[in-house]
C-alpha positions in Angstrom: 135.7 -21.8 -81.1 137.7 -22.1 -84.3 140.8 -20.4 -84.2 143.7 -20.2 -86.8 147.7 -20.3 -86.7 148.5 -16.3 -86.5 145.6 -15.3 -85.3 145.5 -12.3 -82.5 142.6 -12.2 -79.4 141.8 -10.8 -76.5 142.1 -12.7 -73.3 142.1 -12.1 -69.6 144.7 -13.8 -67.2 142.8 -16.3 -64.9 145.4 -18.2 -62.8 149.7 -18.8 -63.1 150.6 -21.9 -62.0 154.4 -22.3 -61.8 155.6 -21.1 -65.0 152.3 -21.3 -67.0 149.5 -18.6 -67.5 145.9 -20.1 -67.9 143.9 -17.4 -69.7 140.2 -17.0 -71.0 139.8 -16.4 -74.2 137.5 -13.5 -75.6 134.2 -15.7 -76.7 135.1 -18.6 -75.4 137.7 -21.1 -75.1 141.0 -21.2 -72.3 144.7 -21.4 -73.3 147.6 -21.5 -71.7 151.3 -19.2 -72.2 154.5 -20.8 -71.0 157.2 -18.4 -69.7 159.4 -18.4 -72.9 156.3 -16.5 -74.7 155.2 -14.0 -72.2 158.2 -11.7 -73.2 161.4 -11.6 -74.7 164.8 -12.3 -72.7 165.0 -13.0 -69.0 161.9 -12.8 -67.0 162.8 -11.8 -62.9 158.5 -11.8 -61.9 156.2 -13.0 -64.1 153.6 -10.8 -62.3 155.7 -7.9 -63.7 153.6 -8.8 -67.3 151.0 -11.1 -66.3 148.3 -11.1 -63.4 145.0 -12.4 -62.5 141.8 -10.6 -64.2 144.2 -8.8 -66.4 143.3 -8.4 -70.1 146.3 -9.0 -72.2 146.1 -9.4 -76.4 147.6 -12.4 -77.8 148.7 -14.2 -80.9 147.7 -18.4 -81.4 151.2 -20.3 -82.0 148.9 -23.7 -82.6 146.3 -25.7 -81.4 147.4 -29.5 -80.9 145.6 -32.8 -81.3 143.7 -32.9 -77.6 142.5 -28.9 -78.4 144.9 -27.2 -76.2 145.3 -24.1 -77.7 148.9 -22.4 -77.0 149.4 -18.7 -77.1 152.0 -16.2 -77.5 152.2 -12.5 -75.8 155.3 -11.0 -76.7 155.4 -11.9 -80.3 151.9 -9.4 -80.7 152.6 -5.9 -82.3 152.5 -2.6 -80.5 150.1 -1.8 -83.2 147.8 -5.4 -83.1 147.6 -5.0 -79.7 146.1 -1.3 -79.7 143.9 -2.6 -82.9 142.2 -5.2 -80.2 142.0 -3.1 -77.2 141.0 -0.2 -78.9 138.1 -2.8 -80.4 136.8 -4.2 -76.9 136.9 -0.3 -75.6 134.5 0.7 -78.1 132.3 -2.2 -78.0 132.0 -2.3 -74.6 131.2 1.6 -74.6 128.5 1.1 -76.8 127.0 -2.0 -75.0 127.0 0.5 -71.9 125.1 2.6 -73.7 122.1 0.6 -74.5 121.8 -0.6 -71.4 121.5 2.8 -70.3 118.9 3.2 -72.6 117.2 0.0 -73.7 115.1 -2.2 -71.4 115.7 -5.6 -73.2 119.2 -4.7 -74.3 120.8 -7.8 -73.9 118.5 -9.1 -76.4 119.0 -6.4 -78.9 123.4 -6.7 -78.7 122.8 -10.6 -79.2 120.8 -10.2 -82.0 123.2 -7.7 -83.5 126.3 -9.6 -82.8 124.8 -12.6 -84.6 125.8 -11.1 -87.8 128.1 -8.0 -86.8 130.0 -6.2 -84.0 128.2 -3.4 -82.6 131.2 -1.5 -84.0 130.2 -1.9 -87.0 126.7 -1.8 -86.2 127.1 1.4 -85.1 129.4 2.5 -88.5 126.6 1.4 -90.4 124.3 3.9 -88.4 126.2 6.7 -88.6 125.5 6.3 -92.8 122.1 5.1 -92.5 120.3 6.1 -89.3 116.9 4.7 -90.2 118.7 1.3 -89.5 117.5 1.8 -85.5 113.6 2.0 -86.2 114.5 -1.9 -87.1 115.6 -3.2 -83.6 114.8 0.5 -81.7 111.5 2.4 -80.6 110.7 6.3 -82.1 112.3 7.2 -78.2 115.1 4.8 -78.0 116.5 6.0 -81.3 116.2 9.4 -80.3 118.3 9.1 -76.8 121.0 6.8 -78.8 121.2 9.5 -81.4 121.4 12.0 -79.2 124.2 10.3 -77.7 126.0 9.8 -80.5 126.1 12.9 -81.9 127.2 14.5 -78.3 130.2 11.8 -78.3 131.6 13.3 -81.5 134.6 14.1 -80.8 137.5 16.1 -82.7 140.7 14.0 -82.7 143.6 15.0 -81.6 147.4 14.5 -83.1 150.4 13.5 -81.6 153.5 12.9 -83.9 157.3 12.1 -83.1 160.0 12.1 -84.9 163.2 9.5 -84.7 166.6 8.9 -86.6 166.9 5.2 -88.1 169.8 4.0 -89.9 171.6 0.6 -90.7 174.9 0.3 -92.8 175.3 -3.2 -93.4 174.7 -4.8 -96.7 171.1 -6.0 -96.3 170.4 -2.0 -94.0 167.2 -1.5 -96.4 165.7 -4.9 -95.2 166.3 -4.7 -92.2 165.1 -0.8 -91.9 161.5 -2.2 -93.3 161.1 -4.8 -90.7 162.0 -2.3 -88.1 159.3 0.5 -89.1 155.9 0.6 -88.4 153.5 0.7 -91.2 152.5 4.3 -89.9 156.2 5.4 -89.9 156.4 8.6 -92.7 160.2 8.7 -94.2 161.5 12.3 -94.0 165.2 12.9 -95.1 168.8 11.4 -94.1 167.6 8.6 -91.9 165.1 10.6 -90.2 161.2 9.5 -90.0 158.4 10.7 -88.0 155.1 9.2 -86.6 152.1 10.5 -86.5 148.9 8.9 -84.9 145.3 10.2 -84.6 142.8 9.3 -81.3 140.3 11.3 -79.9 142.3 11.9 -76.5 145.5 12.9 -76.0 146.4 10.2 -73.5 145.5 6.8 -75.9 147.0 8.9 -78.4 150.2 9.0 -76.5 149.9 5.7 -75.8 150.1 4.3 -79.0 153.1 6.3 -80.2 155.0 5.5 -77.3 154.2 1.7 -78.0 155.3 2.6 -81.5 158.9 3.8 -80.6 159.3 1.6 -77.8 158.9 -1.1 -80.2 160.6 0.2 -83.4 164.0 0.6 -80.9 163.4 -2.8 -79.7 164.0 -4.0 -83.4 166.4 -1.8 -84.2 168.7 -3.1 -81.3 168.2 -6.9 -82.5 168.8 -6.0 -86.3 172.0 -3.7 -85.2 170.4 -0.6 -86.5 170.9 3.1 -85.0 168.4 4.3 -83.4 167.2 7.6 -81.6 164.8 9.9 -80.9 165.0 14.0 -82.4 163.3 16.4 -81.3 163.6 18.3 -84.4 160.4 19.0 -86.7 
């Protein structure tokens, strides 16, 4: 597997051996954390961030000479690591589904994921339906659009609002590096997020993840921060 400086993947936590995490990356290939990149500051349990079987999303600090490949967790965004979990939810949702409905689906996926993700397999579909008679029979493309359409869903909103402000000379800098891309400036120091998933509680999720990090930042770069309850 080819992997590149900066890169962010899914993994799963197979052992901890003293102070160092072996994990299994997603497609192949192991990697190891050290303690120092599992989180930020002073770590009491490592088990409080790291266990056996657990999926966790990480970034690839490098890859030296012997093909060791070294990975970081706590330098990955609230909002990367939503981006990849939110990615292996889907596709493992829709590899459930053919199975459910496809007698030689594991043939079908691997034939799909030679040149896409189902994900986008499956956006592809939603465009051009006819795209299933190619890899589908008349009744399997009836059950998976049946299926599709029923999982439709209408998506739900969840926004907060917070109060961000730094007076120091460089404040405007340093206010950009603590927002998140989907941060919406409002007046006086005051912003609000809003994010979009089609459940409340992954929606939830995400903007708490959101806040949680943007105070983080906000602390290190000496900026105010604080929540407001005020629309």
């Amino acid at each position: 597997m080819s992997l590149e400086e900066g890169q962010i993947v899914l993994c799963t936590v197979e052992k901890i051996v003293g102070t160092t995490v072996f994990v299994k990356i997603e497609g192949d290939g192991e990697a190891t954390l050290v303690t120092s990149e599992i989180a930020p500051g002073r770590i009491r349990n490592l088990r409080d961030y790291v266990v056996p079987n657990k999926k966790i999303v990480c970034k690839v600090l490098k890859t030296d000479k012997v093909g060791n490949i070294h990975l970081s967790l706590r330098r990955v965004s609230a909002k990367e690591r939503n981006f990849v979990l939110d990615s292996y939810k889907k596709e493992k949702n829709l590899s459930s589904m053919l199975k459910t409905i496809v007698k030689d689906a594991e043939r079908v996926i691997e034939k799909i994921k030679k040149n896409e993700t189902l994900s986008e397999f499956f956006e592809k579909v939603k465009e051009t339906p006819k795209i299933l008679e190619n890899l589908f029979s008349k009744q399997e493309v009836e059950k998976i659009l049946k299926i599709l359409n029923e999982k439709k869903e209408k998506e739900v909103s969840v926004k907060k609002n917070f109060f961000l402000k730094c007076e120091e000379g460089d404040g405007i800098l340093k206010l950009k590096s603590c927002l998140p891309s989907e941060a919406r400036y409002l007046a006086a120091g005051r912003f609000t997020l809003e994010i979009k998933d089609k459940n409340y509680k992954d929606a939830n999720q995400k903007i708490n993840d959101l806040i949680k990090e943007t105070e983080e930042k906000a602390k290190k770069h000496g900026c105010v921060f604080a929540l407001s309850e005020k629309k």
